[in-house]
N, C-alpha and C positions, 0 to 999 in steps of 0.2 A: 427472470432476465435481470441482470445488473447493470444499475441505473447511478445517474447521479455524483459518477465517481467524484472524490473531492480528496489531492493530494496536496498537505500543508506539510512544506516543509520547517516552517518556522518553528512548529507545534509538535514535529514528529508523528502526525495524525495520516492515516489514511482514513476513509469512511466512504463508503458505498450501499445506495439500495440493493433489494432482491427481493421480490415479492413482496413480504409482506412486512421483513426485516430490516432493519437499519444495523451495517456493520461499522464497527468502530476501532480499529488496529492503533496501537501506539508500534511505532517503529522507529527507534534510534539511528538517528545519520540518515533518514529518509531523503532520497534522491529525484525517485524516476515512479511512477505509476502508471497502467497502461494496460486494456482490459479486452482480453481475447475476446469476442463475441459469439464467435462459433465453437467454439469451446466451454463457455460462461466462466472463464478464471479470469483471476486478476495477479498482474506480474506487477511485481514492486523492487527498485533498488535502491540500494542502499550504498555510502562512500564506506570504502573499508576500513576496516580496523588497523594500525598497528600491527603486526604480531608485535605476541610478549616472549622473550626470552626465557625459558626455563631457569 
């Protein structure tokens, strides 16, 4: 079961328990975090990029 979600935007860090694990994601431009239950996933947004011009 994931537990404990913790979205820092300052840090680019998302981090969430699961059993017995502790996850730890770096996510650049980190937004929005938010954690299906009935599914056990974890949805994260991010602000977009730019495109770059070829």
């Amino acid at each position: 079961m994931i537990e404990n979600l913790i979205c820092s935007k300052e840090n680019d860090l998302l981090q969430w328990a699961c059993s017995e694990s502790n996850i730890l994601v770096n996510m650049p431009f980190l937004d929005y975090a938010m954690v299906d239950s009935t599914r056990q996933l974890v949805f994260a947004l991010s602000e977009p990029k730019p495109v770059q011009p070829f």
